[in-house]
VEXDO-558297 format. One record per residue (C-alpha): x, y, z; residue number from 0. Coordinates in nm, 3 decimals, padded with zeros to 5 digits, m for minus. Last residue first. Layout:
N
<site><px>X</px><py>Y</py><pz>Z</pz><seq>NUM</seq></site>
...
end
This chain:
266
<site><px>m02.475</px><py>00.140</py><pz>00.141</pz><seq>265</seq></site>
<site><px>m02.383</px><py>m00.150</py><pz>m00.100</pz><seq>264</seq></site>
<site><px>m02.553</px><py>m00.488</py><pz>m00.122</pz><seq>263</seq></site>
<site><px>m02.298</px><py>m00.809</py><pz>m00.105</pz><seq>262</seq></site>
<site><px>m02.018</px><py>m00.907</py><pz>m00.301</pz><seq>261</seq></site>
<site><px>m01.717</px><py>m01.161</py><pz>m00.242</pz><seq>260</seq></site>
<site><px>m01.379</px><py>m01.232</py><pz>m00.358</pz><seq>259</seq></site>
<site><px>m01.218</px><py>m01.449</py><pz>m00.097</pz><seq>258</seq></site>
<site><px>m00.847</px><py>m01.532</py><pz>m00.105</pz><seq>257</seq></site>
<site><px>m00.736</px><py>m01.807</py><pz>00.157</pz><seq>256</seq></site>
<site><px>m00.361</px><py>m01.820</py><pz>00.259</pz><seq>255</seq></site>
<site><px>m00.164</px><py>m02.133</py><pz>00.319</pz><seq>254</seq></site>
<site><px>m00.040</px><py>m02.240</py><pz>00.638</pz><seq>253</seq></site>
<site><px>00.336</px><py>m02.338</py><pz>00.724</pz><seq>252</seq></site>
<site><px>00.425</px><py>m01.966</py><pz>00.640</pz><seq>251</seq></site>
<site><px>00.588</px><py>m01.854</py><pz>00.298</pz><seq>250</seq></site>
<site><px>00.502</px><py>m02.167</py><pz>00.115</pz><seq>249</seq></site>
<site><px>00.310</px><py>m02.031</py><pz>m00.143</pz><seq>248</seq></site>
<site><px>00.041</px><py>m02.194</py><pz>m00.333</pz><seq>247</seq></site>
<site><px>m00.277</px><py>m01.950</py><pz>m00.345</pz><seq>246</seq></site>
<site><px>m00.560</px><py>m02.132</py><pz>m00.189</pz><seq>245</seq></site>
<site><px>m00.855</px><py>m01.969</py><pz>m00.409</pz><seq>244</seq></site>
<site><px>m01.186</px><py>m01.863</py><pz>m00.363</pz><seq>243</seq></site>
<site><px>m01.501</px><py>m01.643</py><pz>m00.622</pz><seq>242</seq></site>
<site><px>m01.783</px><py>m01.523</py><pz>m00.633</pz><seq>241</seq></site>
<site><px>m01.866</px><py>m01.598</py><pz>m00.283</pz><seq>240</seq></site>
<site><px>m02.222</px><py>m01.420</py><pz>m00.252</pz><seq>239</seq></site>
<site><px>m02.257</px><py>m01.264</py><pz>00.134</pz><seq>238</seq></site>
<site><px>m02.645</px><py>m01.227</py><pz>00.230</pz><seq>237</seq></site>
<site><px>m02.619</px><py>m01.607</py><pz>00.359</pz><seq>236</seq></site>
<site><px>m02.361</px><py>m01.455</py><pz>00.635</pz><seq>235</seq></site>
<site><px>m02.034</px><py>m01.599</py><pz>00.578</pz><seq>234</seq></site>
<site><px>m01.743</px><py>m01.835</py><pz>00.709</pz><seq>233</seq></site>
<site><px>m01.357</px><py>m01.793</py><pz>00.622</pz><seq>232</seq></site>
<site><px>m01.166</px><py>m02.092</py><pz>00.750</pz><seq>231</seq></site>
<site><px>m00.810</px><py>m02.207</py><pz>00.813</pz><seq>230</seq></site>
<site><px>m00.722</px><py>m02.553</py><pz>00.912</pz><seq>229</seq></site>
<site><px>m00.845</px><py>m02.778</py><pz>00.641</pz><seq>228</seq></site>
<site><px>m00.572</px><py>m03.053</py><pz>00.671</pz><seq>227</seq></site>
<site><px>m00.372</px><py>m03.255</py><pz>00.393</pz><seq>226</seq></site>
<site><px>m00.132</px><py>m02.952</py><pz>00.269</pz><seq>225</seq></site>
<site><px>00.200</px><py>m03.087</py><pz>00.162</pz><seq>224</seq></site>
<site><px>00.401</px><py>m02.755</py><pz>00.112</pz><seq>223</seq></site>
<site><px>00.177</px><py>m02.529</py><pz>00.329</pz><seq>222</seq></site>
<site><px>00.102</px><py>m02.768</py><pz>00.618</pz><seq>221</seq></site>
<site><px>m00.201</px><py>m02.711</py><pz>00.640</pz><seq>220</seq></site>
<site><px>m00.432</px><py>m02.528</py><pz>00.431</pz><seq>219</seq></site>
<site><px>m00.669</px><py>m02.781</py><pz>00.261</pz><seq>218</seq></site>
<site><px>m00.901</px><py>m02.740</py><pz>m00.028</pz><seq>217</seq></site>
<site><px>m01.288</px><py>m02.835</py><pz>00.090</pz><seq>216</seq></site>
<site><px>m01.424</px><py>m02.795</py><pz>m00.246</pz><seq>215</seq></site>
<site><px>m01.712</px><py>m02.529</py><pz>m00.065</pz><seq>214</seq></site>
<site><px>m01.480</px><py>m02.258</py><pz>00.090</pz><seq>213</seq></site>
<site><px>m01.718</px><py>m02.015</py><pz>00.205</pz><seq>212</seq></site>
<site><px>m01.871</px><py>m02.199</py><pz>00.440</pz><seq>211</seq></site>
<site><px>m02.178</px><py>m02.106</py><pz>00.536</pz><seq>210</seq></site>
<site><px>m02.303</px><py>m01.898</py><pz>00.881</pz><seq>209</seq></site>
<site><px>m02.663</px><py>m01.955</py><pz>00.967</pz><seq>208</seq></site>
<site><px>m02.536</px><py>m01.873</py><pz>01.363</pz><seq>207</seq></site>
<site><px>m02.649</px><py>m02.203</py><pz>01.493</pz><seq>206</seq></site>
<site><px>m02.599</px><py>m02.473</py><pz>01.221</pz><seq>205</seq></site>
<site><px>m02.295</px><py>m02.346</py><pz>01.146</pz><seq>204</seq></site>
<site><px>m02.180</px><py>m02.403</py><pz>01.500</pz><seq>203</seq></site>
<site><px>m02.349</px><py>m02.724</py><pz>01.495</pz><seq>202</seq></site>
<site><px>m02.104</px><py>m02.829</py><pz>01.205</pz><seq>201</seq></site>
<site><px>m01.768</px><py>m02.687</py><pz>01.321</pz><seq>200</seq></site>
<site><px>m01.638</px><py>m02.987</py><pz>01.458</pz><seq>199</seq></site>
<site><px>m01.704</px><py>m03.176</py><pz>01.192</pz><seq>198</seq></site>
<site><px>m01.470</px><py>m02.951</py><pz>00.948</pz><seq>197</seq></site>
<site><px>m01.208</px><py>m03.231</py><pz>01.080</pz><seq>196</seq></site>
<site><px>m01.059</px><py>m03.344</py><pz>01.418</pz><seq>195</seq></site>
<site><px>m00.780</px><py>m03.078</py><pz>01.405</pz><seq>194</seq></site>
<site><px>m01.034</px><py>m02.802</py><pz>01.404</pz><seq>193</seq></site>
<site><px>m00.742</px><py>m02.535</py><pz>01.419</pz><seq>192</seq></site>
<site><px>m00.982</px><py>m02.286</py><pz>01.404</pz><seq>191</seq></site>
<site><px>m00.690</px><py>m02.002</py><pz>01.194</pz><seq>190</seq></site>
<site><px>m00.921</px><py>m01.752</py><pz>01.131</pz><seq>189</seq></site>
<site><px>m01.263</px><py>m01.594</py><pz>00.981</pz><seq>188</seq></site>
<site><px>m01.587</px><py>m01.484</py><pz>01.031</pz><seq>187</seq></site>
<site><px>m01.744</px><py>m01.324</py><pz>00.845</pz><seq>186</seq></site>
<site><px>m02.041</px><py>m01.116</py><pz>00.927</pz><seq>185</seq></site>
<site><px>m02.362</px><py>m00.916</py><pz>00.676</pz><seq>184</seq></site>
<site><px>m02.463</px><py>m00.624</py><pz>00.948</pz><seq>183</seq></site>
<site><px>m02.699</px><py>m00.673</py><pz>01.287</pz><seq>182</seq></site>
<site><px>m02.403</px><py>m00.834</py><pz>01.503</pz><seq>181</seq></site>
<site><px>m02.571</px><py>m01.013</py><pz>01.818</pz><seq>180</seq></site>
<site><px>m02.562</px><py>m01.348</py><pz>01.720</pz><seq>179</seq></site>
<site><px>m02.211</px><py>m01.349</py><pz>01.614</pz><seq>178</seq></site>
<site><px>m02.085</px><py>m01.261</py><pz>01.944</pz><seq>177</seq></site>
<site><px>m02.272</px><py>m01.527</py><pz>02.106</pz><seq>176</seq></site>
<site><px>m02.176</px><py>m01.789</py><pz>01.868</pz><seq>175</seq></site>
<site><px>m01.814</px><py>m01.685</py><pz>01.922</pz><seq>174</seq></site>
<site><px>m01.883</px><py>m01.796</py><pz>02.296</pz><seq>173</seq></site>
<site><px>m02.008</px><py>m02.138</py><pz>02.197</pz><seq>172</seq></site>
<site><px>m01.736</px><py>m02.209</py><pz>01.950</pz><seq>171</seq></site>
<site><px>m01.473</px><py>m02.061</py><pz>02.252</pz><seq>170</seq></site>
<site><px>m01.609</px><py>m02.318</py><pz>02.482</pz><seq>169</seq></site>
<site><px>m01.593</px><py>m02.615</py><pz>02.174</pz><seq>168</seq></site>
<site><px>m01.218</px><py>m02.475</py><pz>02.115</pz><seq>167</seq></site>
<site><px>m01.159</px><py>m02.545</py><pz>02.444</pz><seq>166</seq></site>
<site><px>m01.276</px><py>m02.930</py><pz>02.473</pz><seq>165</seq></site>
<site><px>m01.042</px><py>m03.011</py><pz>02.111</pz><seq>164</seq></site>
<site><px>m00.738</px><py>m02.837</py><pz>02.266</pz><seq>163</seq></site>
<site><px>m00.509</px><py>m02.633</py><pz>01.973</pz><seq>162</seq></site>
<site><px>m00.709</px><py>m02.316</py><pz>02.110</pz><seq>161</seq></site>
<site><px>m00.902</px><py>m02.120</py><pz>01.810</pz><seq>160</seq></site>
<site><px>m00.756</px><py>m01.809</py><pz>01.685</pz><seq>159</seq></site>
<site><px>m00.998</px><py>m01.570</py><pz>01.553</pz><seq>158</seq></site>
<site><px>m01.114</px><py>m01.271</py><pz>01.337</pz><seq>157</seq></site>
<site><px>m01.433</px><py>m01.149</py><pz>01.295</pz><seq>156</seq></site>
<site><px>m01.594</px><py>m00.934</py><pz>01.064</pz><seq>155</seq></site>
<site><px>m01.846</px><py>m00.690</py><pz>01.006</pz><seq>154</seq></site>
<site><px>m01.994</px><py>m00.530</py><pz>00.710</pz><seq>153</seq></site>
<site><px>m02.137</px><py>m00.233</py><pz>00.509</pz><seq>152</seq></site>
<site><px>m01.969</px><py>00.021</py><pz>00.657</pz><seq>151</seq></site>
<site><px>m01.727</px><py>m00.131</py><pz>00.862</pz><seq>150</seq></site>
<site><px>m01.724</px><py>m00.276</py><pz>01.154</pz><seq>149</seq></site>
<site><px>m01.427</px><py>m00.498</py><pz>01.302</pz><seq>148</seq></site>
<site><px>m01.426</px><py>m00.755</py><pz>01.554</pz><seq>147</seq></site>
<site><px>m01.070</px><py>m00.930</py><pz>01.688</pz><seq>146</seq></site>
<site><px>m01.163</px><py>m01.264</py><pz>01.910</pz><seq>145</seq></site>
<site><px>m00.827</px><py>m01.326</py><pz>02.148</pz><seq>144</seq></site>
<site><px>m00.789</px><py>m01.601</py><pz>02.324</pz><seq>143</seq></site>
<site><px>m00.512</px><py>m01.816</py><pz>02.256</pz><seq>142</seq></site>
<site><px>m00.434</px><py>m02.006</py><pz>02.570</pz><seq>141</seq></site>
<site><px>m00.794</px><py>m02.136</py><pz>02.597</pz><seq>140</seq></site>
<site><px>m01.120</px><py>m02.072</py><pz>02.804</pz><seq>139</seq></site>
<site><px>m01.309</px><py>m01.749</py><pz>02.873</pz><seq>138</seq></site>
<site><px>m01.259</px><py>m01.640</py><pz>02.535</pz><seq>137</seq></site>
<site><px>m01.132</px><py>m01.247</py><pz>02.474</pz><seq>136</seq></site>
<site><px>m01.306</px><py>m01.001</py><pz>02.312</pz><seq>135</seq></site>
<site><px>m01.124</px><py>m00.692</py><pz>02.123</pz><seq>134</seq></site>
<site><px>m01.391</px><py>m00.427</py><pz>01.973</pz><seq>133</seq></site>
<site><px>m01.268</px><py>m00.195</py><pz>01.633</pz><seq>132</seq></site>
<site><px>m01.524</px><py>00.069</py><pz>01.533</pz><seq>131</seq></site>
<site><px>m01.580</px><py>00.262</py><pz>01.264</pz><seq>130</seq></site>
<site><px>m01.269</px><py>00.151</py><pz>01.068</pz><seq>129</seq></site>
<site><px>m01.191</px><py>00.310</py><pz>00.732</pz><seq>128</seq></site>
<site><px>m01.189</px><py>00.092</py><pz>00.435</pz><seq>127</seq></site>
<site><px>m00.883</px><py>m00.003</py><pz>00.290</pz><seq>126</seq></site>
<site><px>m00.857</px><py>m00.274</py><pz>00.533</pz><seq>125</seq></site>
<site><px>m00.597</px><py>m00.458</py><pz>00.773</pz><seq>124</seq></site>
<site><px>m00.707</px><py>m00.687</py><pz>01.060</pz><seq>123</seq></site>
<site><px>m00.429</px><py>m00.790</py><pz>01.347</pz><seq>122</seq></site>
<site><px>m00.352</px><py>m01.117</py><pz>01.526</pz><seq>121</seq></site>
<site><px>m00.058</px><py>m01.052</py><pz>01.783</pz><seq>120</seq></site>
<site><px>00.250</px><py>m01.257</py><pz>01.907</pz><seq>119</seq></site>
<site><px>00.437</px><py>m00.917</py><pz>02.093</pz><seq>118</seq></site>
<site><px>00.427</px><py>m01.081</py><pz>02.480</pz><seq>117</seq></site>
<site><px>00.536</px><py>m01.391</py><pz>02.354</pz><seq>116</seq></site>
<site><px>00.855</px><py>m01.269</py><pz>02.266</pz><seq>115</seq></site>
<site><px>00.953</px><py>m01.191</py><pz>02.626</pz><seq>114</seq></site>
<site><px>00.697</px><py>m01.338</py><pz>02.868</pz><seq>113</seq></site>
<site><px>00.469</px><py>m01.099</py><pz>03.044</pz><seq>112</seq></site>
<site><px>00.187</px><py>m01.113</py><pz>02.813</pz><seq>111</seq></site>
<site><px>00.244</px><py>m01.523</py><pz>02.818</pz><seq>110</seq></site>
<site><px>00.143</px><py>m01.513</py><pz>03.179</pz><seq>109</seq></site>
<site><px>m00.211</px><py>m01.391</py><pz>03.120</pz><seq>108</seq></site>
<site><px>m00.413</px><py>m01.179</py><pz>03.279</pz><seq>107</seq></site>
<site><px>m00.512</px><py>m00.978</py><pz>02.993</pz><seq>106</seq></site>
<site><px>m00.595</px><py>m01.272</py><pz>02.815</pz><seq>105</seq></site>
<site><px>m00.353</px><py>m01.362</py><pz>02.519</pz><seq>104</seq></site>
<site><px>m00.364</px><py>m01.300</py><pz>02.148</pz><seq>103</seq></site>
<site><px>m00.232</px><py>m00.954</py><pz>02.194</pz><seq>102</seq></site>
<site><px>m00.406</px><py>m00.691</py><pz>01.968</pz><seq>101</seq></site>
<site><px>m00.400</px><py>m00.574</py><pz>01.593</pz><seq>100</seq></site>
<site><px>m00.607</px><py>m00.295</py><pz>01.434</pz><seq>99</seq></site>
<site><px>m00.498</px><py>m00.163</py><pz>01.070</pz><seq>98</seq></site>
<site><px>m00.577</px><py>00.091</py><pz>00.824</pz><seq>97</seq></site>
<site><px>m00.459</px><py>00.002</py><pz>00.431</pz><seq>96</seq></site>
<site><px>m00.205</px><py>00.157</py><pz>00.207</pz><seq>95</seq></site>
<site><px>m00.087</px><py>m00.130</py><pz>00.078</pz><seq>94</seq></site>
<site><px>00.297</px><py>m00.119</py><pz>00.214</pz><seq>93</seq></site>
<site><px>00.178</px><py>00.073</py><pz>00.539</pz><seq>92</seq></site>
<site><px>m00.077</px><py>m00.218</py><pz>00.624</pz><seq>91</seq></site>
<site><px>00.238</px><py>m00.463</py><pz>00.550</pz><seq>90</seq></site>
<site><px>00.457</px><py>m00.253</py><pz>00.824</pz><seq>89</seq></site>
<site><px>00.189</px><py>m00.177</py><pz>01.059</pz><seq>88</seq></site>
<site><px>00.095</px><py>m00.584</py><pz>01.075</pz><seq>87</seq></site>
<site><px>00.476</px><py>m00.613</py><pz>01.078</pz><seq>86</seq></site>
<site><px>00.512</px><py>m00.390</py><pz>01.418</pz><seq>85</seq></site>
<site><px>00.883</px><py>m00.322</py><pz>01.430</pz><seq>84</seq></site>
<site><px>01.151</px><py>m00.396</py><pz>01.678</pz><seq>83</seq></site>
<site><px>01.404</px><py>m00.558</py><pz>01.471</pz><seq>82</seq></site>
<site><px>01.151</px><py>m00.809</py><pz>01.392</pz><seq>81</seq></site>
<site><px>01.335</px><py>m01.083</py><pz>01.511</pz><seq>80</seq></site>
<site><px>01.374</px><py>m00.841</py><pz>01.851</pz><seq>79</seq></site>
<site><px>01.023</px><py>m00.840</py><pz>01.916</pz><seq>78</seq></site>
<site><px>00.782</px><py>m00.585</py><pz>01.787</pz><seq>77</seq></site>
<site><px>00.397</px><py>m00.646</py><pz>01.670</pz><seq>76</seq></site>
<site><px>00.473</px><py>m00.977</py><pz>01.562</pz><seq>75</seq></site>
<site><px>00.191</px><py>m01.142</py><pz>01.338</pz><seq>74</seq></site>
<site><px>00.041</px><py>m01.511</py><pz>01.415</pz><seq>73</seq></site>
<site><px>m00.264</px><py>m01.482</py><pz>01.216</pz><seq>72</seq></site>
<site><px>m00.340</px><py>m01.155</py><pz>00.974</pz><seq>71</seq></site>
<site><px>m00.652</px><py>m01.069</py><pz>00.791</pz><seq>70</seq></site>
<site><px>m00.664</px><py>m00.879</py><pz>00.544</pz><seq>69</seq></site>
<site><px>m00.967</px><py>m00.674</py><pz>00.361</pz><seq>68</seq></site>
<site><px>m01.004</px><py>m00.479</py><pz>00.009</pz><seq>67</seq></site>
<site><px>m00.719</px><py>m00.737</py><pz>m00.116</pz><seq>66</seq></site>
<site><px>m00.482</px><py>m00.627</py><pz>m00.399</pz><seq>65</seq></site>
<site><px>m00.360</px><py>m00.975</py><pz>m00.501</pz><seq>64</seq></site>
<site><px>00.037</px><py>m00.846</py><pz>m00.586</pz><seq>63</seq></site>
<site><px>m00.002</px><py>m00.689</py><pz>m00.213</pz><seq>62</seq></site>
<site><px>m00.027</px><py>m00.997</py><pz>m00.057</pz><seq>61</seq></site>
<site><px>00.252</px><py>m01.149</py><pz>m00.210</pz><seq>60</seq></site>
<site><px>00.508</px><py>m00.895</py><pz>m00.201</pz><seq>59</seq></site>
<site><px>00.444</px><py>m00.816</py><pz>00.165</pz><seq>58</seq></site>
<site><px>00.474</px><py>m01.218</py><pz>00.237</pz><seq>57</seq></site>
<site><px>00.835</px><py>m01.182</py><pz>00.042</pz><seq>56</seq></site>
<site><px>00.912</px><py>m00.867</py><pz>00.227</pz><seq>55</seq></site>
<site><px>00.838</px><py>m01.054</py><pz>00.559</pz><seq>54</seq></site>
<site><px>01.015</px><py>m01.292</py><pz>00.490</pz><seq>53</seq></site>
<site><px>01.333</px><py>m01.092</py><pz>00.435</pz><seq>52</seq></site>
<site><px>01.279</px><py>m00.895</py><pz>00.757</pz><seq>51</seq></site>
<site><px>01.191</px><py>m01.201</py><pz>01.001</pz><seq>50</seq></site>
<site><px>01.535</px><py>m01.229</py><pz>01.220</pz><seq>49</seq></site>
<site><px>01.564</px><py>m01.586</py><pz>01.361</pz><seq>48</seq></site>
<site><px>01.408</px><py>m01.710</py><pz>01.689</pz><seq>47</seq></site>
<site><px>01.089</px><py>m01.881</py><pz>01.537</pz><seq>46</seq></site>
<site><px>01.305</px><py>m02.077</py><pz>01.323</pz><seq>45</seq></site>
<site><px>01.466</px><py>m02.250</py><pz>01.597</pz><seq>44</seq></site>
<site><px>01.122</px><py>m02.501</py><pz>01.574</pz><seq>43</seq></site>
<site><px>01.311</px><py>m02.839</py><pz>01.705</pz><seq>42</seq></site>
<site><px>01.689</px><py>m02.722</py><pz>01.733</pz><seq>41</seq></site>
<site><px>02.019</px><py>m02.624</py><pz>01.509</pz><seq>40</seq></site>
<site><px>01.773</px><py>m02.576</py><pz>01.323</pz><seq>39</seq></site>
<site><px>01.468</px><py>m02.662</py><pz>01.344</pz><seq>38</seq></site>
<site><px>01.321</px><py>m02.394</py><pz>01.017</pz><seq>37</seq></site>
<site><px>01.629</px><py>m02.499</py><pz>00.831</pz><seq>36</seq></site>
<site><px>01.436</px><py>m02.758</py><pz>00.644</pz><seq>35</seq></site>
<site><px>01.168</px><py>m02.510</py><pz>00.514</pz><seq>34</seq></site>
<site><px>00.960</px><py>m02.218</py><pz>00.654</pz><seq>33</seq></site>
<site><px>00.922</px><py>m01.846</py><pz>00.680</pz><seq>32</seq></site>
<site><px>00.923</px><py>m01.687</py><pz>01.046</pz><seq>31</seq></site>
<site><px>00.680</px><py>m01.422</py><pz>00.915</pz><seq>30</seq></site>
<site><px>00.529</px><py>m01.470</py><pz>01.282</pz><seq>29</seq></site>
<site><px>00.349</px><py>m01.773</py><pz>01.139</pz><seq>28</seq></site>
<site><px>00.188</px><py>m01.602</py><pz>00.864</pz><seq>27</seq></site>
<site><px>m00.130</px><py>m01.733</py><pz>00.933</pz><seq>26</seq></site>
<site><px>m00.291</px><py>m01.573</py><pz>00.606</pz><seq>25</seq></site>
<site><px>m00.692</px><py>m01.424</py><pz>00.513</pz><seq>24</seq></site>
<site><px>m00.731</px><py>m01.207</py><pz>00.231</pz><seq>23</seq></site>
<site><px>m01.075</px><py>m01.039</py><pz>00.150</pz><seq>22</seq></site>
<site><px>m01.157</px><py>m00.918</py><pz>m00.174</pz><seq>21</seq></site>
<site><px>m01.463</px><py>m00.670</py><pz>m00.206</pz><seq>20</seq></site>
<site><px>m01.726</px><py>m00.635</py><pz>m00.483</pz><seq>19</seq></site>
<site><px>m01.984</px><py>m00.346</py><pz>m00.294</pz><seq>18</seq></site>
<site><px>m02.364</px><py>m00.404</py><pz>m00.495</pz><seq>17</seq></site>
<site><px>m02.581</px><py>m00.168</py><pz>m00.641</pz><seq>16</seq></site>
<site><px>m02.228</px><py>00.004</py><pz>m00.826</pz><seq>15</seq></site>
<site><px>m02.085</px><py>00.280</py><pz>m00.869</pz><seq>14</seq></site>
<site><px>m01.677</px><py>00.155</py><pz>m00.781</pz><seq>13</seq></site>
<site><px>m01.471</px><py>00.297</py><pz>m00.486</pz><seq>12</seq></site>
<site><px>m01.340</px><py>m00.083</py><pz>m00.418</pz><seq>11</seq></site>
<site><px>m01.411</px><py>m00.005</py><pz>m00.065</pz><seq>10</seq></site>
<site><px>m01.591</px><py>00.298</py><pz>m00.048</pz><seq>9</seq></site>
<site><px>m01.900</px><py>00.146</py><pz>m00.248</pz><seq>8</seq></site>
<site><px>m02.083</px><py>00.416</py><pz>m00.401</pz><seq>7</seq></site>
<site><px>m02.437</px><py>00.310</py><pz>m00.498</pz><seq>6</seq></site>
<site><px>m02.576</px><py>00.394</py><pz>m00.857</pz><seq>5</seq></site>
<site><px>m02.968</px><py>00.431</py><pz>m00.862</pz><seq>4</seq></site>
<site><px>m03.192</px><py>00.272</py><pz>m01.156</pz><seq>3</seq></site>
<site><px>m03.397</px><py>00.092</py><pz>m00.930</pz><seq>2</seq></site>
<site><px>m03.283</px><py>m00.263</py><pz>m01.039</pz><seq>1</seq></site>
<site><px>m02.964</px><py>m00.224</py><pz>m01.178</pz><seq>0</seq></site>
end
């Protein structure tokens, strides 16, 4: 310790000078599961299918890592194939964490009004109480939605990029913004569906000072074969990665990403 001082560091609720957190990040594709039965009788029936027993197994599996900080891709917040019930509620009940989920679409639209569509959320779960929760939408895209939490000692980002190469440079440019302005150690993290390679992210680095924190490159899509680095969780340079793993389940058609990190407490 340098000064002698302990720091309290609410989210691992260890005395410490520095906060050790673990941060989760999963597309869980709507808990819709995946294998050979996932189109049929038709291309992609899965996503019509009741999601309880997946969802137990994915509840299972990120509890049995014990992350400080989820976050959650493709969730349901109530259809019928999830009889109803939020899931992001449902797995931040199971670990005892707050949560803040939204609609992935702009407010104006169509898909909002669509049945099914209209409960396809991305959500952020944390032990740490929320001090404030802000939902931005891109100007450009089908998936729009930008989810911003602050904590104590951090904030973080959560995104969806658009599967269109020229819209997910607009929403680049407009996450920039947001990331500019946040005073606190950032991640950002999400599903950027950068289908052209980790090139497309390279002036965006360069512009916010954000690094990687997934240095061996390991790939995230699809889950059982994965050849594609899909999913990414960036950092401020006053974040130290201590650690990062690509657990490999095939409970989604993306991989998760566990981050152990630590940065100076409060």
């Amino acid at each position: 310790m340098t000064d002698g001082r302990l720091r309290h560091c609410p989210l691992r609720h260890l005395w410490v000078d520095y906060c050790f957190m673990r941060f989760l990040l999963y597309n869980v594709r709507y808990c819709a599961g995946t294998g050979r039965g996932f189109h049929f009788p038709f291309p992609f029936g899965g996503y019509l299918r009741p999601t309880s027993q997946n969802l137990d197994r994915i509840i299972d599996f990120i509890w049995s890592h014990h992350p400080d900080i989820v976050g959650l891709v493709e969730v349901d917040s109530g259809s019928y194939r999830s009889a109803k019930l939020n899931q992001a509620e449902i797995i931040a009940r199971a670990l005892g964490h707050y949560h803040s989920f939204n609609s992935k679409y702009g407010e104006t639209s169509v898909a909002r009004k669509l049945p099914l569509f209209n409960k396809q959320v991305n959500a952020f779960l944390t032990s740490d109480k929320i001090q404030t929760e802000r939902f931005h939408y891109f100007d450009s895209g089908v998936k729009r939605l930008v989810i911003e939490l602050e904590l104590e000692n951090l904030s973080i980002f959560l995104v969806h990029l658009s599967l269109k190469f020229r819209h997910r440079q607009y929403q680049l440019r407009d996450l920039h913004s947001l990331v500019k302005a946040v005073k606190k150690p950032c991640i950002v993290a999400g599903d950027f569906n950068v289908l052209w390679g980790d090139r497309e992210l390279q002036l965006f680095l360069a512009a916010t000072g954000l690094l990687n924190a997934n240095v061996e490159g390991l790939r995230t899509f699809p889950s059982w074969n994965p050849t594609r680095q899909l999913d990414f969780i960036l950092c401020s340079p006053g974040i130290k990665v201590t650690g990062f793993q690509a657990p490999q389940v095939t409970l989604s058609d993306h991989l998760p990403l566990v981050c152990d990190f630590e940065m100076p407490g409060s």
